[in-house]
BAFI-3210 file (N, C-alpha, C; in Angstrom, 3 decimals, decimal comma, padded with zeros to 6 digits):
// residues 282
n [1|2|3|4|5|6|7|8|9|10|11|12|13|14|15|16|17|18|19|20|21|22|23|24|25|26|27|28|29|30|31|32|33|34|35|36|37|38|39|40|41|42|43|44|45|46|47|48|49|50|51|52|53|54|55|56|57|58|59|60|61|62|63|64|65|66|67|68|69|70|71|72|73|74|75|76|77|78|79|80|81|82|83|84|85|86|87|88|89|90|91|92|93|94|95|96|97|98|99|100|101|102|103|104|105|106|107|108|109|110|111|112|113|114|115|116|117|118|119|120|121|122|123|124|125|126|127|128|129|130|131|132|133|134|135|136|137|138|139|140|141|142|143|144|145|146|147|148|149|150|151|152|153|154|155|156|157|158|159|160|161|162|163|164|165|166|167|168|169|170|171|172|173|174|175|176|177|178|179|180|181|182|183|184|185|186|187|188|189|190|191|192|193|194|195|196|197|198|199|200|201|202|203|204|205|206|207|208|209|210|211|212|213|214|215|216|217|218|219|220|221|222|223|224|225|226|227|228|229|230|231|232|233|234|235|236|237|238|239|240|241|242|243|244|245|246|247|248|249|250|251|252|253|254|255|256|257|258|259|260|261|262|263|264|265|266|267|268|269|270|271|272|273|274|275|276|277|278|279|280|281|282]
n.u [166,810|167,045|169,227|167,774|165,153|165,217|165,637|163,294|162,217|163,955|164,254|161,551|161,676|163,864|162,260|160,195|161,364|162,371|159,998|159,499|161,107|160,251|158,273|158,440|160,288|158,297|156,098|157,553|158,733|155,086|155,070|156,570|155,845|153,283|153,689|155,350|153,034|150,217|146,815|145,213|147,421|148,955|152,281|154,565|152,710|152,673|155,651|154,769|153,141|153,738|156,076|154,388|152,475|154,756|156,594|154,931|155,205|157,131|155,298|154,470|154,461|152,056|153,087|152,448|150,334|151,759|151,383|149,612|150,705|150,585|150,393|149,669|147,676|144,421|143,735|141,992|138,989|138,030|136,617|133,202|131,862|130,451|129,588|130,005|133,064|133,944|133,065|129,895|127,886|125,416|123,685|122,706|122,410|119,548|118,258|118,072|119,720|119,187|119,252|119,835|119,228|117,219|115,541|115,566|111,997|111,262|109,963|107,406|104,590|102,265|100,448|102,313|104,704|106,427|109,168|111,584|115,239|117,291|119,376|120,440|122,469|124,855|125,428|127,899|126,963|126,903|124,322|123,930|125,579|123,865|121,189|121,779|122,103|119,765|118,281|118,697|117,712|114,997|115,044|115,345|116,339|113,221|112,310|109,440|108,671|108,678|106,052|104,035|102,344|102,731|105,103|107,843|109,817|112,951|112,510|113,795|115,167|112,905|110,633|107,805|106,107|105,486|106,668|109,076|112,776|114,523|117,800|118,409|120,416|120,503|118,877|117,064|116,015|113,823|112,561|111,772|110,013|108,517|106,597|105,359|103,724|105,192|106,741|110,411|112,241|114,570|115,595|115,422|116,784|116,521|116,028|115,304|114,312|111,674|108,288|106,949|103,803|103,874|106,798|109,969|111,978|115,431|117,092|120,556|122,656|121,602|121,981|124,906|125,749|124,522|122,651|122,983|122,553|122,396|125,357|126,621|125,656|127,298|126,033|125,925|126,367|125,329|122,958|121,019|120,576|119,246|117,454|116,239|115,394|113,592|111,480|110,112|109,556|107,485|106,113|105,317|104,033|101,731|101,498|101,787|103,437|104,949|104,630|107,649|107,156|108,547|110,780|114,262|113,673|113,483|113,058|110,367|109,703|108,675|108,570|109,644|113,021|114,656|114,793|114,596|114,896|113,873|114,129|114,143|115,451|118,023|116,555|116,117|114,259|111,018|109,720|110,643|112,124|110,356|107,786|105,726|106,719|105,721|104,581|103,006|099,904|100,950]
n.v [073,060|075,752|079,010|081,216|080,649|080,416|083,090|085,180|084,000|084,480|087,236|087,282|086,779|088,199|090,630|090,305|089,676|092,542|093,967|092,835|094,175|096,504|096,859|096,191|098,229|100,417|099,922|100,470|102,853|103,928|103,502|104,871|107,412|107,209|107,102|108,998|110,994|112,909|111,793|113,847|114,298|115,801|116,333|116,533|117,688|117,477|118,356|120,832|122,068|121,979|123,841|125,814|125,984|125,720|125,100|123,134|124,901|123,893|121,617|123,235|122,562|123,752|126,222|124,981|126,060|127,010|124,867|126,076|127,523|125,712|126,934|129,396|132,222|132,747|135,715|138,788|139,917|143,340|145,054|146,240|149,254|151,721|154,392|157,168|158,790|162,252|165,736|166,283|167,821|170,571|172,287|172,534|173,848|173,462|172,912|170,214|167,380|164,939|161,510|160,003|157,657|154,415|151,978|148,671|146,648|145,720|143,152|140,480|140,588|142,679|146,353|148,815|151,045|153,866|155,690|158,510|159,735|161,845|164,147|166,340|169,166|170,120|168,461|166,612|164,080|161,731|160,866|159,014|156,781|157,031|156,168|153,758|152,522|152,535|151,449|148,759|148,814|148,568|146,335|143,737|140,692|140,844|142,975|145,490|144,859|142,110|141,121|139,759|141,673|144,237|146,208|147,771|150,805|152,725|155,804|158,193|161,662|163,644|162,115|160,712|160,031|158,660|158,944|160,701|159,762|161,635|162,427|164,392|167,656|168,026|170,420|171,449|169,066|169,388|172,012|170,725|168,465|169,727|171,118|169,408|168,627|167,664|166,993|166,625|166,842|166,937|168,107|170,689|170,817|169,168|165,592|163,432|161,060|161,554|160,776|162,903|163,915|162,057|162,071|160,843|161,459|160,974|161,843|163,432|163,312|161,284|159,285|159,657|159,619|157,304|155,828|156,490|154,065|151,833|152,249|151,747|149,163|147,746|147,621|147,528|150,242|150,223|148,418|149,938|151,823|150,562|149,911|152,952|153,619|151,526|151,700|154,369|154,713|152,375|153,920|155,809|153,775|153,528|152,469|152,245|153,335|150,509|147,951|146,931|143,394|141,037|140,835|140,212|139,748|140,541|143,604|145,002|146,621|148,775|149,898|152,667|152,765|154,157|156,218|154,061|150,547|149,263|146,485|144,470|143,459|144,808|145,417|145,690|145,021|144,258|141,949|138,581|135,580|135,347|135,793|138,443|140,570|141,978|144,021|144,782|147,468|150,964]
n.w [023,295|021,188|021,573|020,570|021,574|024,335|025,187|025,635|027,387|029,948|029,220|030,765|033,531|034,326|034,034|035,901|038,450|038,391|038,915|041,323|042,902|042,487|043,569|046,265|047,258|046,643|048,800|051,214|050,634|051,518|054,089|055,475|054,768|055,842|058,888|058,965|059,113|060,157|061,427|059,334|057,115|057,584|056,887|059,529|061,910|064,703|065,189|064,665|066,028|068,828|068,573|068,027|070,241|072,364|075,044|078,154|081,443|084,110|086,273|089,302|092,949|094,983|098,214|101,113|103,903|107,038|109,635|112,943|115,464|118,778|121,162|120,211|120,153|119,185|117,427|118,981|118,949|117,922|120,691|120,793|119,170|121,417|121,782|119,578|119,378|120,455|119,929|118,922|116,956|117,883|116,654|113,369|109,611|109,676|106,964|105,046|103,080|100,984|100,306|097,122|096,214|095,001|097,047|097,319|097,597|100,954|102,483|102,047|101,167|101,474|102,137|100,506|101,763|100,847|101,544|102,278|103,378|104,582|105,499|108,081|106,954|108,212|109,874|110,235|108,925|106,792|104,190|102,895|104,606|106,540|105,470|105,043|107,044|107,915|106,055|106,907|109,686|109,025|107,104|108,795|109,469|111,070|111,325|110,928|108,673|108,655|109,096|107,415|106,579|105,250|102,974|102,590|100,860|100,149|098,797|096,198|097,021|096,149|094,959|094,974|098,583|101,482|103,809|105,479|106,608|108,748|109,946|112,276|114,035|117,718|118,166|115,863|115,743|118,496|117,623|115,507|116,184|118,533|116,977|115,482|117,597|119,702|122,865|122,985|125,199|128,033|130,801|130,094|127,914|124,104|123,804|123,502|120,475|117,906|116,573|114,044|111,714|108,824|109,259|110,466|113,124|113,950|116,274|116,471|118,544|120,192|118,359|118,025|120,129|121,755|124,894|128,218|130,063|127,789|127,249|129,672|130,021|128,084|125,119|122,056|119,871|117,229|118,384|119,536|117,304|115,324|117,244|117,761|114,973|114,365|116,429|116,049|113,616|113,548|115,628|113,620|111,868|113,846|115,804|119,585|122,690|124,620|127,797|129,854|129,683|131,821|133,715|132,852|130,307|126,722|125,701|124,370|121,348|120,841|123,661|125,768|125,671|125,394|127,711|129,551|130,758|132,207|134,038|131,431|129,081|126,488|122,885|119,743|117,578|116,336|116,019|117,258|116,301|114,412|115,652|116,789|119,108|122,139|124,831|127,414|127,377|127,829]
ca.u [166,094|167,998|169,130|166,994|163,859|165,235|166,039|162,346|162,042|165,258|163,562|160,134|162,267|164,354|161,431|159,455|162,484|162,717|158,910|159,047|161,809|159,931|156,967|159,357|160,484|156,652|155,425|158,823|157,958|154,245|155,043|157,164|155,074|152,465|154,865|155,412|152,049|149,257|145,423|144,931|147,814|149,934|153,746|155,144|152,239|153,492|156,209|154,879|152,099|154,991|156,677|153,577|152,179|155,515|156,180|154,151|155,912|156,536|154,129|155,067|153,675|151,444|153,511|151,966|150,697|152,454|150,273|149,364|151,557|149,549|150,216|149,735|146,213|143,288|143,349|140,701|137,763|138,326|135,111|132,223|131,770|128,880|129,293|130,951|134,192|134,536|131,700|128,457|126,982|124,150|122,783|123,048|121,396|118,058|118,153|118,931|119,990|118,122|119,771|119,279|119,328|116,013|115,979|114,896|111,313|111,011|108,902|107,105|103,218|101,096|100,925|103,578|104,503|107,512|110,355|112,754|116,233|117,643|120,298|120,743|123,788|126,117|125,410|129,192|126,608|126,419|123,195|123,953|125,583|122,569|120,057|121,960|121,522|117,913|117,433|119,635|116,952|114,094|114,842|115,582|114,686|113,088|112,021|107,800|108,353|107,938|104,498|103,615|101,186|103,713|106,397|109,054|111,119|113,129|112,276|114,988|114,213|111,951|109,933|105,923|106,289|104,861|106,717|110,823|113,474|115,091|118,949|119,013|121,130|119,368|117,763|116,753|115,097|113,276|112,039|110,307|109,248|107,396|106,015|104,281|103,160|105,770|108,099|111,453|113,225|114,597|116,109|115,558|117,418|116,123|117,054|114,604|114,060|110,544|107,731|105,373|103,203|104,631|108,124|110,413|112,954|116,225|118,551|121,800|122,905|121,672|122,313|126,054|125,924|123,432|121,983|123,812|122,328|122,753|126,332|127,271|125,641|128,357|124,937|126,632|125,859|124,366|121,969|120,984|120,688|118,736|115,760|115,274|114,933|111,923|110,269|110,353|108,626|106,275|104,591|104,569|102,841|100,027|101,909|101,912|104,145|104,509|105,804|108,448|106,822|109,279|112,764|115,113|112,765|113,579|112,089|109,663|110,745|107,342|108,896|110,798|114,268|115,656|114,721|114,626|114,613|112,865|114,168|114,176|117,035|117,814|115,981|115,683|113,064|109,667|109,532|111,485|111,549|108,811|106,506|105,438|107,071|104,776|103,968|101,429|100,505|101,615]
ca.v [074,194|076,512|079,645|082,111|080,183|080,477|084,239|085,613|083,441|085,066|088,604|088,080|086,559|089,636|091,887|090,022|090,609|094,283|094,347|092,660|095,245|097,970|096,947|096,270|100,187|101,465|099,906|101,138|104,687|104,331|102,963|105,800|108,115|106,757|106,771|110,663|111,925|112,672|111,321|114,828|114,387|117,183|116,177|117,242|118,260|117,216|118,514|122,350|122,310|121,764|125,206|127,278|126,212|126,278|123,551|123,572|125,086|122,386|121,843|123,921|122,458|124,502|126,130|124,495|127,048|126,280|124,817|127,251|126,857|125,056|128,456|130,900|132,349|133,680|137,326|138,879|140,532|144,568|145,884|147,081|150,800|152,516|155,614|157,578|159,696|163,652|166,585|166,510|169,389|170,831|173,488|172,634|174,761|173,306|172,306|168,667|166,609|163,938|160,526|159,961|156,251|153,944|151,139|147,197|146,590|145,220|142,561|139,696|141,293|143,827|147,688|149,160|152,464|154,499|156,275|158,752|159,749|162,839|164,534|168,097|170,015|170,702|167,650|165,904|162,851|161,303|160,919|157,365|155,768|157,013|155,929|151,889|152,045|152,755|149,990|147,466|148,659|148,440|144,880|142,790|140,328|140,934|144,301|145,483|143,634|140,190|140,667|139,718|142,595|145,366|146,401|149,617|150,725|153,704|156,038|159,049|162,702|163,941|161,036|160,768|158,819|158,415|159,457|160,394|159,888|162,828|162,457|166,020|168,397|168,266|171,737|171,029|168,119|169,866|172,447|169,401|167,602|170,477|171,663|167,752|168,427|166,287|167,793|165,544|167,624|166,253|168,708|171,748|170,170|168,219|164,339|161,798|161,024|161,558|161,009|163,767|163,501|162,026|162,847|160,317|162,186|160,692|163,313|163,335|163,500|159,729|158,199|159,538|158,841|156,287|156,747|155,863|152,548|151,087|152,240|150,868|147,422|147,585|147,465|148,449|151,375|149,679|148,296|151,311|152,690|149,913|150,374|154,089|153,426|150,571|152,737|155,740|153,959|151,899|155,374|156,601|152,804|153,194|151,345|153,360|152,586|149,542|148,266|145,809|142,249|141,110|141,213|139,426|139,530|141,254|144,965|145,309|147,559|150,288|150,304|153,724|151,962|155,530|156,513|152,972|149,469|148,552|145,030|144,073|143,803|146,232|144,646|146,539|144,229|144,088|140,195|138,003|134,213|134,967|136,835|139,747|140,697|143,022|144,202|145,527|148,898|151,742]
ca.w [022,711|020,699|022,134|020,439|022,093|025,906|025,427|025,755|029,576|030,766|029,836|031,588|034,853|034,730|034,198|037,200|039,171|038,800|039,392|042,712|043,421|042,947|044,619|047,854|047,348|046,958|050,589|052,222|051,018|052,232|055,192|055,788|054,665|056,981|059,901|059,319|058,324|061,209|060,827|058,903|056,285|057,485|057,550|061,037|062,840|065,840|065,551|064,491|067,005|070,094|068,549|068,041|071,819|073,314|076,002|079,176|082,032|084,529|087,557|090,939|094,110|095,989|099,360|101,930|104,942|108,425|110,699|113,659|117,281|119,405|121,683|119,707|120,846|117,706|117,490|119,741|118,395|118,330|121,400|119,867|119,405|122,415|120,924|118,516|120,468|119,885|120,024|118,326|116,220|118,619|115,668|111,669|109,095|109,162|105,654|104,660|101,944|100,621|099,554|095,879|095,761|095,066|097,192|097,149|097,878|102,383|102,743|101,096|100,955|102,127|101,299|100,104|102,099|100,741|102,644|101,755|104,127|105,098|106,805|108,473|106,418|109,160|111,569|109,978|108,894|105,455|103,818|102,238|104,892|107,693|104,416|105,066|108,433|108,456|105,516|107,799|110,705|108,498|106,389|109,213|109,823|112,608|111,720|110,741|107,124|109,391|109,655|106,193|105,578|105,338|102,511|102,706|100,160|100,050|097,209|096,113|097,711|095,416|094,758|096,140|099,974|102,887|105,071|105,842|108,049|109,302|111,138|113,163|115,151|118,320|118,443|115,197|115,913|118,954|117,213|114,253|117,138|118,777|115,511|115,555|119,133|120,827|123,382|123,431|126,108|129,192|131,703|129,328|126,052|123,298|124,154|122,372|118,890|117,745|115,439|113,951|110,839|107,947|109,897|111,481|113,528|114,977|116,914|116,374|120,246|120,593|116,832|118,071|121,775|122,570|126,379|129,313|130,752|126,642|127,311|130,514|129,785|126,455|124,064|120,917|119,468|115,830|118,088|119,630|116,288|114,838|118,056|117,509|113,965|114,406|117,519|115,690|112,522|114,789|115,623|111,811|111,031|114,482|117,538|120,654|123,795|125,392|129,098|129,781|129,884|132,606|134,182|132,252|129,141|125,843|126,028|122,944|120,744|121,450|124,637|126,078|126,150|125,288|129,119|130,807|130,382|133,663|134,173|130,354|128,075|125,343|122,147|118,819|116,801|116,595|115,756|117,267|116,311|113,579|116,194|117,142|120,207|122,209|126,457|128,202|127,056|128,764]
c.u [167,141|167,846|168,340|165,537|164,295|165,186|164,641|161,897|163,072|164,856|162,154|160,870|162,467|163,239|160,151|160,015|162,431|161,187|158,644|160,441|161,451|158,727|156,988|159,476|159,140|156,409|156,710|158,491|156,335|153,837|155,543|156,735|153,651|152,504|155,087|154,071|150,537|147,959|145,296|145,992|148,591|151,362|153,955|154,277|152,530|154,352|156,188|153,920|153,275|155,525|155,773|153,094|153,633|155,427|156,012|155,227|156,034|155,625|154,971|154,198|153,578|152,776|151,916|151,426|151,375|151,427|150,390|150,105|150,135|149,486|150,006|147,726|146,115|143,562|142,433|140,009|137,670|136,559|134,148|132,175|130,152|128,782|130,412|131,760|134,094|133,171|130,651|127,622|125,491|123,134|123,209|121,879|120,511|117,538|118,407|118,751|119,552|119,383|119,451|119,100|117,895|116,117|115,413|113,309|111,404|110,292|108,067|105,616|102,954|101,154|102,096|103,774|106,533|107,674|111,372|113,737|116,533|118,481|120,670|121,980|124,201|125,715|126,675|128,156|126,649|124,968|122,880|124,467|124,215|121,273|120,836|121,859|120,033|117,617|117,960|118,394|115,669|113,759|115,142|116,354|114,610|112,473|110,080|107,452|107,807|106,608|103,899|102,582|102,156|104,921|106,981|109,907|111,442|112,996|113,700|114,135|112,946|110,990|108,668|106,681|105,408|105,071|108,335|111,124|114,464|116,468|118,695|119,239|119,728|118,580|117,293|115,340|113,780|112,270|111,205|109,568|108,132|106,770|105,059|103,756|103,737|106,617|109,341|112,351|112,984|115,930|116,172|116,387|116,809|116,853|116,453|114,479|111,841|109,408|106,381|104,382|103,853|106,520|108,320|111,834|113,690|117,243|119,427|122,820|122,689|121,874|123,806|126,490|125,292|123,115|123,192|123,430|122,329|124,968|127,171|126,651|126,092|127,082|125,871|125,863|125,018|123,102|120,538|119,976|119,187|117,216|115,666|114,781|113,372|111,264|109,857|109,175|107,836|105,422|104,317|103,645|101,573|100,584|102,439|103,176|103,546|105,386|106,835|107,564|106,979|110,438|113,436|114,800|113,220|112,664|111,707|110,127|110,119|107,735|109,634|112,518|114,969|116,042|114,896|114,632|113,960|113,231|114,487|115,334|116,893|117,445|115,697|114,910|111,806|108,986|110,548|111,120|110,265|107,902|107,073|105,635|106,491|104,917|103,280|101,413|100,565|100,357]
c.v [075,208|077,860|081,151|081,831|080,494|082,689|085,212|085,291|084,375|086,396|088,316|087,394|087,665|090,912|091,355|090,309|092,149|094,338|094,294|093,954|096,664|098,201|097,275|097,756|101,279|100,909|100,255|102,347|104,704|103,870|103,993|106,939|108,057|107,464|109,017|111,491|111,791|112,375|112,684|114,965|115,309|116,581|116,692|117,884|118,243|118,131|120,724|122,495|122,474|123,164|126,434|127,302|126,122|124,714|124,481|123,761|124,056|123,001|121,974|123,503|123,386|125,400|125,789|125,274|126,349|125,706|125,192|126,474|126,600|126,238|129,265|131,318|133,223|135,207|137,687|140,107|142,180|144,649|146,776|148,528|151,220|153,595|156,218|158,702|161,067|164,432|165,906|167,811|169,369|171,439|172,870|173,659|174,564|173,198|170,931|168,338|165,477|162,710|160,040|158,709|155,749|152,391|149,514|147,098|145,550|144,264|141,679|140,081|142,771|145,067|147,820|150,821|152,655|155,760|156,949|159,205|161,049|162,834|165,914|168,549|170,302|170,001|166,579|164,538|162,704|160,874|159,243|156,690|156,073|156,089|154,133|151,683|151,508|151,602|149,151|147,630|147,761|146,907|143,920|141,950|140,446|142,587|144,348|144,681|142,334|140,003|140,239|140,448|144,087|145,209|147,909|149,503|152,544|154,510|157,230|160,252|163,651|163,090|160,991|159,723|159,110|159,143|159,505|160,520|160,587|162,452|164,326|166,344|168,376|169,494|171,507|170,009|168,475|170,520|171,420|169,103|168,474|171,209|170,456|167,580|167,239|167,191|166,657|166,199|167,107|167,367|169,927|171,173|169,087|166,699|163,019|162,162|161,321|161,074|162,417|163,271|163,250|162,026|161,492|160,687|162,065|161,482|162,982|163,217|161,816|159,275|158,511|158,659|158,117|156,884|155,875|154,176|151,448|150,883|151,313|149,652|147,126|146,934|148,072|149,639|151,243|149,092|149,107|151,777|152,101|149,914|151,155|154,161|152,506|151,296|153,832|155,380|153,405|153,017|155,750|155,086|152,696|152,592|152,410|152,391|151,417|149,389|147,237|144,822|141,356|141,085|139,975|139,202|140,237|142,358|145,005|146,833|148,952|150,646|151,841|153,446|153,434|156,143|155,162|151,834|148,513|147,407|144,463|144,252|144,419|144,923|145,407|146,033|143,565|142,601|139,567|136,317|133,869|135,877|137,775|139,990|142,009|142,871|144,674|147,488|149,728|152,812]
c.w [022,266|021,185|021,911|020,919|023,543|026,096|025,629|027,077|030,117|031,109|030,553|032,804|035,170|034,949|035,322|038,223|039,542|039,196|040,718|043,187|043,578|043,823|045,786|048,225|047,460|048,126|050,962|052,140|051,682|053,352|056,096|055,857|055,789|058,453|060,350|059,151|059,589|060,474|059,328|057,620|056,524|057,741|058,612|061,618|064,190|066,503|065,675|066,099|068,693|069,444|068,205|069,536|072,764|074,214|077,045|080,570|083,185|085,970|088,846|091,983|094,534|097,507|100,238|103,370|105,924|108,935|111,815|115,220|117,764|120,855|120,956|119,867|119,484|118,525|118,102|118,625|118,530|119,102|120,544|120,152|120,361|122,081|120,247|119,646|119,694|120,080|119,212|118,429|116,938|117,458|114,438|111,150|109,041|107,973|105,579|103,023|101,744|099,771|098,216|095,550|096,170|095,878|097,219|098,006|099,060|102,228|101,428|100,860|101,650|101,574|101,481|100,815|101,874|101,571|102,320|103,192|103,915|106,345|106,925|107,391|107,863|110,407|111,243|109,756|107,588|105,327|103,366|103,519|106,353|106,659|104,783|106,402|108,954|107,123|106,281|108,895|110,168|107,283|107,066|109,122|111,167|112,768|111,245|109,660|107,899|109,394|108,357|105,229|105,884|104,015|102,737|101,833|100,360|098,556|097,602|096,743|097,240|094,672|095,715|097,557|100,644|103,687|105,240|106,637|108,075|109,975|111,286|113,849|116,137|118,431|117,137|115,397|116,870|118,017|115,772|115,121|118,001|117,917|115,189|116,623|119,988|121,550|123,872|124,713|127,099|129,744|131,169|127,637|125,658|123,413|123,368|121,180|118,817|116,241|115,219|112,422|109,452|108,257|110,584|111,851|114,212|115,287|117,102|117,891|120,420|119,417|117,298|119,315|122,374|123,375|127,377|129,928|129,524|126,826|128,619|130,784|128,141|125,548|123,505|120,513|118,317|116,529|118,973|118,563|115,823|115,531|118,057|116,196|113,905|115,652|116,741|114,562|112,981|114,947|114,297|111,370|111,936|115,428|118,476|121,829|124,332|127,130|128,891|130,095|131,499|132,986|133,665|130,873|127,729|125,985|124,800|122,801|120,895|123,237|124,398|126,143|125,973|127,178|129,781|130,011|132,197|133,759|132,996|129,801|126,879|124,123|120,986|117,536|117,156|116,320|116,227|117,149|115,541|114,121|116,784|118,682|121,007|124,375|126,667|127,958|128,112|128,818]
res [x|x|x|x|x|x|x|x|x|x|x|x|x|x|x|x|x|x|x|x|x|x|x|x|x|x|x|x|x|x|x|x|x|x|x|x|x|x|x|x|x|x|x|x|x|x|x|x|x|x|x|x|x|x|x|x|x|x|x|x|x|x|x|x|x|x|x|x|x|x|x|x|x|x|x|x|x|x|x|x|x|x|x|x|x|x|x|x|x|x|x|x|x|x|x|x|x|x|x|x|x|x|x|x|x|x|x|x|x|x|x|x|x|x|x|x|x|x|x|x|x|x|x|x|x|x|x|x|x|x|x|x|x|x|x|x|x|x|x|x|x|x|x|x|x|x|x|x|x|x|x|x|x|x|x|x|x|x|x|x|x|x|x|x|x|x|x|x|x|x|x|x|x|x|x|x|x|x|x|x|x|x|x|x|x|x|x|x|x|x|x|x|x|x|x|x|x|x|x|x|x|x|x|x|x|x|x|x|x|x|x|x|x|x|x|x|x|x|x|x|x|x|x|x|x|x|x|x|x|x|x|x|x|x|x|x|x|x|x|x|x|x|x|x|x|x|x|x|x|x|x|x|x|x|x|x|x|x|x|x|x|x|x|x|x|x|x|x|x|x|x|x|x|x|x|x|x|x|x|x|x|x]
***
């Protein structure tokens, strides 16, 4: 074949040649391209995301506490307080201050009888924390709410109620208490708490110092606090005195425990165990 007939094969070899050469060079770049490029198409995410969050600091085991000498004895329990240490204001001005706070409705039915708090000016008491005492007496459990026909809430001092509770200097308190036809006086001075109408009146002389036979059988003083609060209320809801049951017994709470506990143990809730804990009346 003469050589102007071969020279047209030679170019489409050569130009099949360079084709498969460049084909080779296009999958190498998108292989590469591939290789660098996250699901999302971003070159170097990877590698930006690692310098905008920073690397993670590394992980610090816990310290471990010691575990406790097998001598070393628990901390003991600081003795409960029987009464508060230092004087007690006999006279305040006979004014009080009224707690301004509204508080959670007592009890799951019955009427509803509101309660406001008070405290003499010049008996050194706060108004709020005597006002958590007397809801701590009064929400139990274990206190008159248990009975399921009873609620109490405290309202603020100028708010319609029922009926309030008074902290006062004992002459103070005397003079309420014989103004309601009660006489609390024992040996010439005012010594019990009382109720008169609408009025529930605990004297500052025992809300500081309990009584003596609470004190030297180490009754704390909160619960003390907690049975002149439910006796005291007991007469403003209609429950008169009761006696002790018998010796060794819990003393219902309509008991006198202020003067005696006759055999019974000091007890400052009117339900215990669900019921109505009650003695022979007096």
């Amino acid at each position: 074949m003469p050589s102007s007939a071969r020279l047209p094969v030679r170019r489409r070899r050569r130009f099949a040649l360079i084709a498969q050469l460049v084909a080779v060079v296009v999958a190498v770049g998108a292989a590469v391209t591939v290789i660098a490029e996250r699901p999302g198409g971003q070159p170097g995410a990877e590698r930006l995301a690692a310098e905008q969050i920073g690397t993670p600091p590394p992980l610090v085991d816990a310290p471990v506490p010691p575990e406790p000498s097998p001598s070393a004895a628990p901390p003991s329990s600081a003795p409960p307080v029987l009464r508060v240490p230092g004087a007690v204001p006999s006279a305040g001005s006979g004014t009080f201050g009224y707690d301004s706070r509204s508080g959670p409705v007592l009890g799951r039915a019955g009427e509803l009888r509101r309660y406001r708090v008070a405290v003499e000016s010049g008996s050194d008491e706060d108004a709020a924390d005597f006002a958590q005492a007397v809801h701590t007496a009064l929400a139990g459990p274990g206190s008159w709410v248990d009975s399921g026909r009873l609620r109490l809430q405290q309202v603020p001092g100028a708010a319609p109620r029922d009926f309030t509770v008074y902290l006062a200097t004992a002459r103070t308190a005397g003079r309420m208490c014989a103004q309601g036809g009660v006489n609390i006086r024992i040996n010439g001075r005012p010594y019990t708490s009382c109720r008169a109408p609408g009025q529930v009146i605990i004297n500052l002389d025992r809300w500081r110092l309990s009584v003596p036979h609470f004190v030297s059988a180490a009754v704390p003083l909160t619960v003390y606090r907690t049975y002149v609060v439910n006796h005291e209320v007991g007469h403003q809801l209609g429950h008169r005195h009761e006696r002790c049951p018998g010796a060794g017994r819990p003393a219902p709470v309509m008991m006198q425990q202020t003067l005696f506990l006759n055999g019974c143990r000091a007890n400052p809730w009117p339900y215990l165990n669900g019921r109505r804990h009650s003695g022979p009346a007096l």
